[in-house]
C-alpha positions in Angstrom: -148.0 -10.6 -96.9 -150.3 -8.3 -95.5 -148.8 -5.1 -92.7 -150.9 -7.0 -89.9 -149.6 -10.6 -90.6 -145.8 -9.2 -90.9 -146.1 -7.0 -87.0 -148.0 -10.4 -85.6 -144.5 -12.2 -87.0 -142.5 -9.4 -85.7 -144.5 -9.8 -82.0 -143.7 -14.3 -82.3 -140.2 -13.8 -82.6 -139.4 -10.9 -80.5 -141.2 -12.8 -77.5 -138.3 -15.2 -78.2 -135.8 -14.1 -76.3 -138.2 -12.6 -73.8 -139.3 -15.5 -73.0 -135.4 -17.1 -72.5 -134.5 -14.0 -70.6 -137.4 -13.9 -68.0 -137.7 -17.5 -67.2 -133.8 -18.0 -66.4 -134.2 -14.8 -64.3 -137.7 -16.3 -62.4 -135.6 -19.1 -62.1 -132.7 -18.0 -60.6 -134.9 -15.5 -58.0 -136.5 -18.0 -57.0 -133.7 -20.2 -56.1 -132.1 -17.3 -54.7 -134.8 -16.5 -52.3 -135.4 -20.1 -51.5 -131.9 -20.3 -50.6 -132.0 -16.9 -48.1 -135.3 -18.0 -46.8 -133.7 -21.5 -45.7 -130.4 -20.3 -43.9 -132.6 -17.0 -42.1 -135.9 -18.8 -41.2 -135.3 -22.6 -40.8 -131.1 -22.3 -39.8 -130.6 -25.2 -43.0 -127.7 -23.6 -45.0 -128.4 -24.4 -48.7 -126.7 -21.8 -50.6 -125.5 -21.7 -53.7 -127.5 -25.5 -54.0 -131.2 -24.3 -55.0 -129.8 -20.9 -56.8 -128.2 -23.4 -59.3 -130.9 -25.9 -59.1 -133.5 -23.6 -60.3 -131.5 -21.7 -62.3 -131.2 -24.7 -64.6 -134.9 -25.4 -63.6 -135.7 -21.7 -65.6 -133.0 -22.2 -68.1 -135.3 -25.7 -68.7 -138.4 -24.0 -68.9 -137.1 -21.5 -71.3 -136.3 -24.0 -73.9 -139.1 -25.8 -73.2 -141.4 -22.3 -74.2 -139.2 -22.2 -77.1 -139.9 -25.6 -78.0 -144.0 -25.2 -77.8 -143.6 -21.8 -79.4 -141.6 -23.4 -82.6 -143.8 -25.9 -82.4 -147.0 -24.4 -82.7 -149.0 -24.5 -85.8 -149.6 -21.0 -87.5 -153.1 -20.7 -88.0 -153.1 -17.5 -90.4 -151.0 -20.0 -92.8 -153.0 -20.1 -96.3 -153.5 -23.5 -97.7 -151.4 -23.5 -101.4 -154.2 -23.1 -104.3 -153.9 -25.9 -106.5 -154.1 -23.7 -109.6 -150.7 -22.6 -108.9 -149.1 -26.0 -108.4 
């Protein structure tokens, strides 16, 4: 395994839990804001309602990254030689 395939590995899997961590938190902003913006602008109190909505909506999407990301077929992958089988 060459040093270049091995820090491309290293960069896959450390975006893991990136990935988990930022969408949850983009999740639960935005349910958060949604929720402000509806009891200050429109006078509709909605709170803690679309914080958890889309909290679970990012928590969702974060698996769902996951998912693709396992998912995906490595292209640097060798075929196996026959003359070793």
């Amino acid at each position: 395994m060459s040093e270049k395939s091995f820090f491309k590995q290293l960069y896959q899997v450390s975006t893991i839990g990136f990935t988990l961590v930022i969408s949850t938190f983009v999740g639960l902003a935005m349910g958060y804001g949604l929720d402000y913006a509806m009891d200050k602008w429109i006078g509709i109190r909605t709170k803690p309602w679309l914080t958890i909505l889309f909290l679970i909506l990012g928590i969702i999407a974060g698996f769902r990254e996951l998912y693709k990301m396992a998912m995906k077929p490595e292209k640097d992958s060798e075929p196996p030689n026959k003359k070793n089988l």
